[in-house]
C-alpha positions as CSV (number, residue, x, y, z in Angstrom):
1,X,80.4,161.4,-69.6
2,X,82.4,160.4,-72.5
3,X,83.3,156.8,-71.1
4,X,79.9,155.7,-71.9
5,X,79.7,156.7,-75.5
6,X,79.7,153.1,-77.2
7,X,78.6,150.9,-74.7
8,X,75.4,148.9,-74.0
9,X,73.8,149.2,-70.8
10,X,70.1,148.8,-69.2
11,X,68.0,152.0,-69.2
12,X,64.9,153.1,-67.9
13,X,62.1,153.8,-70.9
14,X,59.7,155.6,-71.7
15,X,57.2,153.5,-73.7
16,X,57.7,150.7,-71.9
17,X,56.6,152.8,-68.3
18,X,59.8,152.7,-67.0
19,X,60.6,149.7,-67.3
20,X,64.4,148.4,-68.5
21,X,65.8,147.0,-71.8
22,X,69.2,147.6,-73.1
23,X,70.2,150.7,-75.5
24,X,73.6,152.0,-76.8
25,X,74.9,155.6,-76.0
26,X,76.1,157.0,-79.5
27,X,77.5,160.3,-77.8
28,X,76.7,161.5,-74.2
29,X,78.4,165.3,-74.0
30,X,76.9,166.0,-70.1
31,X,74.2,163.8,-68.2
32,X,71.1,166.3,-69.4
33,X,72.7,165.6,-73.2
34,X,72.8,161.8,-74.2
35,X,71.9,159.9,-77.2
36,X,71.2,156.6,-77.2
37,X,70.1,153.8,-80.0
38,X,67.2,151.9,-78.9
39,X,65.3,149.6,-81.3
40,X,67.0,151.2,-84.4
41,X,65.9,155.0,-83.4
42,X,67.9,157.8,-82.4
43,X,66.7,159.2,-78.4
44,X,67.5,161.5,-75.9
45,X,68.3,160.4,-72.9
46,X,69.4,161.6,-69.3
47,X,71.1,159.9,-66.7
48,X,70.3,160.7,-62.7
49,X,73.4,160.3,-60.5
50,X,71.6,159.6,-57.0
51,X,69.6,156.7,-59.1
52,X,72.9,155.8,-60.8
53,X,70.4,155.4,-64.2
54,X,69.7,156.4,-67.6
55,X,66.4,157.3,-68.7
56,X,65.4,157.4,-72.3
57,X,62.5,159.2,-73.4
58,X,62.0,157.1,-77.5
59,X,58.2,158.9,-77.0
60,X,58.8,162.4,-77.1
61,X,62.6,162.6,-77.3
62,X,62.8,160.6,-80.9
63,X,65.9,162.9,-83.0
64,X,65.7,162.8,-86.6
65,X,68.9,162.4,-88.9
C-alpha cells in the first residue's frame, strides 16, 4: 500500500455522510492502517478493495501528534 503514501485522491467521509472530498495519505502500512490529512487533521482511514475506495473516519478516527 506504500504507492499511495503522498498522493491526493477522493475519499469517502465521515462527517460529510459519506460523501467525497479530497485528502492526502501521509503513510498507509496495509489497507485496515492508513493515515490521511484532511482539512489540516490527522485520520484513520481504510480502503475497501471490491469498492476500489478509501474511507476516512475524521469523527471518531481523529490521531493526535
Amino acid at each position: 500500500m506504500e504507492y499511495l503514501e503522498g498522493q491526493e485522491m477522493g475519499a469517502r467521509i465521515n462527517s460529510l455522510k459519506g460523501d467525497f472530498d479530497i485528502v492526502k495519505v501521509l503513510t498507509a502500512q496495509s489497507a485496515s492502517n492508513i493515515v490521511v490529512e484532511y482539512k489540516g487533521r490527522k485520520c484513520s482511514a481504510i480502503f475497501n478493495g471490491i469498492t476500489n475506495c478509501l474511507y476516512v473516519d475524521d469523527v471518531y478516527g481523529l490521531i493526535e501528534g
